[in-house]
N, C-alpha and C positions, 0 to 999 in steps of 0.2 A: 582444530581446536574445538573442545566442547563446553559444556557449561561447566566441566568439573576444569578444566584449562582456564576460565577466566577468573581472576582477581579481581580483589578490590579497585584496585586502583582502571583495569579494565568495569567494569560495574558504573563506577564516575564517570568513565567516558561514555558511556552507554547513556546514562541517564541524563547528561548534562547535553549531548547531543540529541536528545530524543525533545528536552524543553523544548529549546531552541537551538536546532541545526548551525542558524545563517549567521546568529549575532552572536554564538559561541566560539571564542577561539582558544587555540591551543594553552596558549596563555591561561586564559580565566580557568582550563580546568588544572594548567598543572598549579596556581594558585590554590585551588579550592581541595587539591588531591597533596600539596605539599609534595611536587616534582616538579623537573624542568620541563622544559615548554617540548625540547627536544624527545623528551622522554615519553609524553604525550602524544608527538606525532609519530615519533616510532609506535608506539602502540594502534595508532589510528591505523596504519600503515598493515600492520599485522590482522587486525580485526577486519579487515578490507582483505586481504590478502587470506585470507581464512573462511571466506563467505562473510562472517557472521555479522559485519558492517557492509551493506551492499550497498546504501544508495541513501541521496538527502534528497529528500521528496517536495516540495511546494504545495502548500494548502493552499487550496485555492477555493474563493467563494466566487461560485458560476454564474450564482443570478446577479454582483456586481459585475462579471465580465460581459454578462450579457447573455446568458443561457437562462430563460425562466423556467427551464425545465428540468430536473435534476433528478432522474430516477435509477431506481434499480430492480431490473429484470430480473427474476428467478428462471434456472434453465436444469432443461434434465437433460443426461447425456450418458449414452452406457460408459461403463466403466472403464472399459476398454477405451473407450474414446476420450473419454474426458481430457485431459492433457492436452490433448490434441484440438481439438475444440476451441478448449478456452483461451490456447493461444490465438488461432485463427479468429476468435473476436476482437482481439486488440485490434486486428485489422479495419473492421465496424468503423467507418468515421461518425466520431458522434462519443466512441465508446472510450472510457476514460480510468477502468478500473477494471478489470476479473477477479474474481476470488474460487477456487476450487473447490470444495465444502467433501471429505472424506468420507460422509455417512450419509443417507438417508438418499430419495431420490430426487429432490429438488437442489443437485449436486455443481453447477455452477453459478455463481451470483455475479449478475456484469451492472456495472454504476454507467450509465449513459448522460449526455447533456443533449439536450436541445432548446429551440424557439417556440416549437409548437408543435399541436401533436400528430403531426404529418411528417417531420423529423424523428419520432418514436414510432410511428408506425414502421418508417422504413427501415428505421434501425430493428425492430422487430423480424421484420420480412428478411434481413441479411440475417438475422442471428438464425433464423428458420433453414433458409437454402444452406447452410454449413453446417446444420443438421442439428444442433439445440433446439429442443422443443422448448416454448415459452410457455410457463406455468402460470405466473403470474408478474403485476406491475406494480411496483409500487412511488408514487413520488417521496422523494425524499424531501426533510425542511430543514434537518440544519445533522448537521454530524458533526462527532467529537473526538477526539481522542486525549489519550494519556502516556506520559513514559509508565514503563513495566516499574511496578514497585519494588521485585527481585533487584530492580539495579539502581534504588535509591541506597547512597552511602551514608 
């Protein structure tokens, strides 16, 4: 399925899932999309099944859980390697997010949590011996996100 395969009524599920994942149910979108509830999870079902719904993520704020540290690494890594890298940092305890970045050479971005900065050091030093060069550090203070406005109905 590609974006030319998705519908309206696929778009409503996208976005009304993207608000709110947890307190969304089938229900409220086939309410809001005028379909059954059945027709909705089949769809969910297919969107799952097609990649294009892979996963309901948990926002979570760190420094309530107790992480006052919440940074994120920029990392270089040849090209060739990259993929490969940036999974072996999930591995990183501490490491809580990769991002790939397809251009330029500050090409892996990894979101770390710690206590202190002896917990970023060593998450440093792992991200180093698997061969990511660290560029640079930044703490993070609050991030945001939005559903895609393509899949407001």
């Amino acid at each position: 399925m590609t974006l030319e395969g998705i519908d309206e009524l696929d778009q409503t599920i996208l976005y009304m899932l993207q608000c709110d994942a947890r307190k969304t149910t089938s229900n409220d979108i086939a309410e809001a999309a005028g379909v059954s509830a059945s027709t909705v999870r089949n769809r969910i079902e297919r969107l799952e099944e097609n990649g294009i719904l892979q996963g309901y993520d948990a926002d979570v704020n760190y420094e309530q859980a107790g992480y006052q540290l919440y940074t994120l690494i920029i990392c270089s890594a040849s090209v060739r390697n990259r993929e490969e890298l940036a999974e072996a940092a999930l591995d990183v305890p501490g490491v809580v997010r990769v991002t790939e970045v397809m251009t330029g050479e500050n090409n892996v971005h990894v979101s770390v949590v710690g206590n202190d900065s002896d917990d970023l050091s060593r998450i440093g030093r792992e991200l180093d011996e698997l061969g990511l060069e660290v560029v640079d550090e930044d703490l993070i203070r609050n991030e945001y996100t939005s559903p895609s406005a393509d899949f407001r109905c």
